[in-house]
C-alpha positions in Angstrom: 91.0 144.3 93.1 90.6 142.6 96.3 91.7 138.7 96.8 91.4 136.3 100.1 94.7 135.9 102.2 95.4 132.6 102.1 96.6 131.2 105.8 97.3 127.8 104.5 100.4 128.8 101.8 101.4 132.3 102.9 102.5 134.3 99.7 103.7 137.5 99.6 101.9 139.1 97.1 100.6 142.4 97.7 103.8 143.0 100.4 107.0 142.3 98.0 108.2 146.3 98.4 108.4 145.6 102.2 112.0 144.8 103.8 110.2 142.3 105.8 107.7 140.9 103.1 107.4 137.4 104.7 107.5 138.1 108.0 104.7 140.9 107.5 102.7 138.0 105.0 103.3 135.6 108.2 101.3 138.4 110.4 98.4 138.9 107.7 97.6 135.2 107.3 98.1 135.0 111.1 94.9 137.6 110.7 93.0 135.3 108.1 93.5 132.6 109.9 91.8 134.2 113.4 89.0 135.7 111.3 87.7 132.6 109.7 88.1 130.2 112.9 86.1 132.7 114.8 83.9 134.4 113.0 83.9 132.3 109.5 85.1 135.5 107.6 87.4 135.0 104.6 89.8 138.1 105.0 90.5 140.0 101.8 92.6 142.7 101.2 93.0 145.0 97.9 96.2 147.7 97.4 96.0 150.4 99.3 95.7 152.6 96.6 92.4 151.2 95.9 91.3 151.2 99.4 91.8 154.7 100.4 88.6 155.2 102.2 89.6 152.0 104.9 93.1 154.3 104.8 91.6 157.8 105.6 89.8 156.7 108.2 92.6 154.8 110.1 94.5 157.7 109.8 91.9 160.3 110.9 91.2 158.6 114.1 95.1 158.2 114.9 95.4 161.7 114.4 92.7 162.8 115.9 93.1 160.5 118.8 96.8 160.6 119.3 97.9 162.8 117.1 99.9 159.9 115.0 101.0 160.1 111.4 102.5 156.8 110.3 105.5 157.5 108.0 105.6 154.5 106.1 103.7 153.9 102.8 100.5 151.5 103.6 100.7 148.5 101.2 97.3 146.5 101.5 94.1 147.7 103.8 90.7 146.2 103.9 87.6 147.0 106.0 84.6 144.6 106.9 81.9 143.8 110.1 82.0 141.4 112.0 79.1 140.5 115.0 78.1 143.9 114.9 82.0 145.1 114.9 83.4 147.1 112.0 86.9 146.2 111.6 89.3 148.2 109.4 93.3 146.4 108.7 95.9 148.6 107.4 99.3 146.5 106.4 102.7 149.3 106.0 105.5 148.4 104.6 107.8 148.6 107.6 106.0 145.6 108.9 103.8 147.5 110.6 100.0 146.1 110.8 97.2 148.5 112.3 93.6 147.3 112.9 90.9 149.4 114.5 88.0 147.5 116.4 84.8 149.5 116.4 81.5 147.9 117.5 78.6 149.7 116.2 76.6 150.2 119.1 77.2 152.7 121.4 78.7 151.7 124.5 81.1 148.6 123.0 84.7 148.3 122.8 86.5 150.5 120.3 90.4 150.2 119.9 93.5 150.4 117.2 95.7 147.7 117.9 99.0 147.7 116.5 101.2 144.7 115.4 105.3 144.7 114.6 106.1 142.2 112.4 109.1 139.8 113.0 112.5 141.2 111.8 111.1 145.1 112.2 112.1 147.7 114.6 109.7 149.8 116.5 108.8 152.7 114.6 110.0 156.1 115.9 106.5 157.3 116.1 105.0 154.3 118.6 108.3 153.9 120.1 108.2 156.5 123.2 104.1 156.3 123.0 103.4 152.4 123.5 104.9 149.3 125.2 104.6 146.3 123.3 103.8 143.0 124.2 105.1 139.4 122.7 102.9 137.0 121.7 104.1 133.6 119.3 102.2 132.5 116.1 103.0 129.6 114.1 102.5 131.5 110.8 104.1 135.1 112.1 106.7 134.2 114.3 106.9 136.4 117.3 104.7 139.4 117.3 104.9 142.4 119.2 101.5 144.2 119.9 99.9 147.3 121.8 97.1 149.2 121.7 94.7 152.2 122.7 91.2 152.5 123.2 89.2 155.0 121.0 87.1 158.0 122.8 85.8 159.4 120.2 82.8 158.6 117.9 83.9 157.7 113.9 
């Protein structure tokens, strides 16, 4: 059962197993929020257990890009397009967000992006890959961010 994150009162539903639940529900409404003033795009997001499709194909295209297997359990995940851009959001437990940008046509930007929550460490997997950048959001706190850009067709 999907439901729309709300950016105006953050709740943690959906993310109350994670250590960092409202830090990580600051960082998904920080999402929302960007979706709908840009694109007018109410961001949902079911359990991960019911999105397993959105979840596979993260997975397959860090694996098969970077060989990257995320050890923490994904929580929440959703998948929609956007202006010709399929976007896919996976939130972990650790805090950990990853989002994959893929425009449809050939030739346009395609990239995972990855976000640390406030409160979480970087996880032994991305830690000797990536360099994170800080950025500041009213509703996340401060969030650290990297990403890579895909090669490969999905």
């Amino acid at each position: 059962m999907s439901s729309a994150v709300d950016f105006q009162d953050v709740s943690t539903i959906g993310l109350e197993s994670s250590p960092v639940a409202p830090a990580l529900a600051g960082l998904r409404a920080n999402e929302a929020r960007y979706f709908k003033n840009k694109y007018d795009h109410v961001f949902t997001v079911e359990p991960a257990a019911e999105a397993t499709e959105v979840v596979d194909w993260v997975h397959a295209i860090l694996q098969k890009e970077r060989d990257l297997v995320i050890e923490s359990k994904p929580l929440e995940a959703t998948a929609f397009e956007v202006d010709g851009i399929r976007m896919a959001y996976v939130f972990y437990e650790s805090g950990l967000s990853i989002n994959v940008m893929y425009t449809i046509a050939d030739g346009g930007k395609r990239a995972v992006g990855f976000k640390l929550c406030d409160g979480m460490d970087v996880p032994e997997e991305l830690a000797t890959r990536f360099k994170f950048a800080r950025q500041k959001s009213k509703l996340a706190g401060t969030i650290r961010g990297s990403f890579f850009v895909i090669k490969g067709e999905y």
